[in-house]
N, C-alpha and C positions, 0 to 999 in steps of 0.2 A: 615693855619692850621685850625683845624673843629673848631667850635665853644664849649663853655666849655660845652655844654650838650654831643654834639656827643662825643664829650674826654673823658668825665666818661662812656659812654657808650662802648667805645673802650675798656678801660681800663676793664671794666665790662667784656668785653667778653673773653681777657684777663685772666680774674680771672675764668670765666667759665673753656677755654682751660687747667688751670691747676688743676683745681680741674677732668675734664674729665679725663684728662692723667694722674692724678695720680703722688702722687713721693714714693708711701711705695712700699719696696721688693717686687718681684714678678709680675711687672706689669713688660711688654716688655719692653727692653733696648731701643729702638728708645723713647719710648712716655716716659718714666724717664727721658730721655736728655733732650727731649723736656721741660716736665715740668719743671723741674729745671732750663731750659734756659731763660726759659721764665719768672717764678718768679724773676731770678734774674733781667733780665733786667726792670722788675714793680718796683723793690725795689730799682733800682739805680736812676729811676725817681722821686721816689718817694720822698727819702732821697738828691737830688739834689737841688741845688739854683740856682736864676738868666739864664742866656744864658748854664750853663752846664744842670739844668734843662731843658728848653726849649730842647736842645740838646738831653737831656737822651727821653725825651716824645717822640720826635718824631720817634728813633732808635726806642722806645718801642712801637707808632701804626702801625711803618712799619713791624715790626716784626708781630704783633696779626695778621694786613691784611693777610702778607704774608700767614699767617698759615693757615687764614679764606679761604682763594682761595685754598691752597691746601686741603681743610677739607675732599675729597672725597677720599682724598688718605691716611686718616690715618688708622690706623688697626682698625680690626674688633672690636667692642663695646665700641670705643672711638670717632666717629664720629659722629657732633651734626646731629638731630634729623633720625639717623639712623633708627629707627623705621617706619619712613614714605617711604622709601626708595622704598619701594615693590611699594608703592600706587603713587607714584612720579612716576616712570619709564612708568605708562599706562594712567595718567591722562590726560594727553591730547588731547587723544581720546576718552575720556569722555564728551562729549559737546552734553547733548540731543538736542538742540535747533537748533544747527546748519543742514545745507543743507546735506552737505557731511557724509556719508554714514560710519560707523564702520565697519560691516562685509562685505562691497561688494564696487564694485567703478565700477559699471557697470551700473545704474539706470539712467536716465530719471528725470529731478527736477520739473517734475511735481506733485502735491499734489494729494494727492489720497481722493477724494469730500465724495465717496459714496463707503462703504463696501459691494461688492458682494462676497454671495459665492458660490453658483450655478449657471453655465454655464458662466463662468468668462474668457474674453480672454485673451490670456499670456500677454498681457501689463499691463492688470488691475491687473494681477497676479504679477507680478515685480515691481506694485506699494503700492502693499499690503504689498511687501517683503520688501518693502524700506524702508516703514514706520513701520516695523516691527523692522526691525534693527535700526531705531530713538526709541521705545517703547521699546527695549531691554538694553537701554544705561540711561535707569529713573531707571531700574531696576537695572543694576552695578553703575551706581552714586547713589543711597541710600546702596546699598553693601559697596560703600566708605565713604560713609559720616559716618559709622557704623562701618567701620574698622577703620576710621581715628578718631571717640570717642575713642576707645582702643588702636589704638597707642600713644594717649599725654599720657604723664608723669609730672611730679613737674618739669621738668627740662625743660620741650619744652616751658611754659611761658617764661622763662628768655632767652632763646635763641631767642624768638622771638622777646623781648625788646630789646636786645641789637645790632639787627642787622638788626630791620625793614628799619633804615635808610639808609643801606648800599646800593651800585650802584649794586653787587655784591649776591642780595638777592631775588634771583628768588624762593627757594625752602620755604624761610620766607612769601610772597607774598600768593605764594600758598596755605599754610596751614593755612593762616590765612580765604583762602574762603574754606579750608575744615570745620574748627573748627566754620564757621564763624563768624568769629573774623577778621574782616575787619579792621582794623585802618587807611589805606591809607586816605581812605576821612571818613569827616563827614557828614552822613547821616541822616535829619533828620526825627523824629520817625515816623509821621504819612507814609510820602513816605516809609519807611523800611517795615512796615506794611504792605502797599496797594501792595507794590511789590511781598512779602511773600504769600498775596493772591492771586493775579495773579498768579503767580510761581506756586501756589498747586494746583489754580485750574485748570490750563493746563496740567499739570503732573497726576491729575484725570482724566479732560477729556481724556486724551490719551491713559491710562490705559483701563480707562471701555470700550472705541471703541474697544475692541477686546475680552472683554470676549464673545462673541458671537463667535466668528472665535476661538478660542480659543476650545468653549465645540463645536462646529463642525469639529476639527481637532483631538479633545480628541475622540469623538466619531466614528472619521472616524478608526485613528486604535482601537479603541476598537473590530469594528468588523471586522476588516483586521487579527487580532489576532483572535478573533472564528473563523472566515474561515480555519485558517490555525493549529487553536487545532482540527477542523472539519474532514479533510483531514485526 
């Protein structure tokens, strides 16, 4: 059985699930049953002695598990950290760093050395576009990092204490490098630091490599647009 920390932890999550579902009128009849199912079997552990306690505890983390594994299937505004859900579903194609390509899977892994933009041949053009699409994916990871400030709530801390530990805690994992809020490992601060610089300073240099291409693309249809107010 877990040890006594993961067990209050369990049982902690436990007490989440029911206060999520709710037991006052007017909450759906599935998540009432639940909660009150589920209360009861905390309270039969709880009020337990000896081997029927032991007994009762264990029915009750098989139970919390159970519910934790189904969490993606309870109704709508009782699913923990629901909120992140939108930003979960695309995040994994969020990896500025990586090789592979967000909008396209047809490139070449060659690095693009030298920004041309006059008399550019279609390869040098495909690798402009590659690394277009790695500089467009700095820009929706700070969109997420920005949506995922406004999605925590008072409520996504404690879900995330109670279930960092689990085997089962892929979407806890995650948000902890949205929020980041890393707890997996201990990092210490000077390395946190020097990586945080690193990290921003790449994500600048990558950035300002294109406002040049950028007011040359701005300007190309600027006047592709008079041409055509011209006419």
């Amino acid at each position: 059985m877990e040890n006594l920390e993961q067990q209050e932890k369990i049982i902690n999550l436990g007490k989440l699930f029911v206060k999520e579902l709710k037991l006052e009128p007017g909450v759906d009849t599935f998540s009432r049953w639940m909660a009150h199912y589920l209360a009861e079997k905390m309270s039969v552990a709880e009020q337990s002695e000896g081997s029927q306690k032991e007994a009762a505890e264990k029915e009750c983390f098989d139970v919390i598990l159970k519910l934790w594994q189904h969490r993606h299937s309870l109704p709508t505004g009782r699913r923990p950290f629901e909120s992140f859900e939108s930003l979960l579903e695309t995040l994994s194609k969020l990896k500025p760093d990586t090789d592979d390509p967000y909008f396209y899977n047809a490139f070449r892994s060659k690095d693009l050395t030298r920004l041309k933009i006059d008399n550019t041949p279609v390869e040098e053009w495909m690798d402009i576009a590659k690394e277009i699409d790695k500089t467009s994916r700095i820009w929706i990871e700070y969109a997420f990092n920005q949506a995922s400030n406004n999605a925590k709530n008072e409520k996504t801390k404690e879900w995330i204490e109670n279930t960092i530990e689990l085997s089962d805690n892929t979407e806890t994992d995650i948000i902890n490098v949205l929020l980041d809020n890393n707890t997996t490992f201990n990092i210490d601060d000077d390395f946190s630091k020097q990586y945080d610089i690193e990290r921003l300073t790449k994500r600048i240099s990558q950035l300002q490599k294109y406002a040049k291409l950028n007011e040359t693309i701005l300007n190309a249809y600027k006047t592709d647009l008079e041409n055509h107010q011209a006419k």
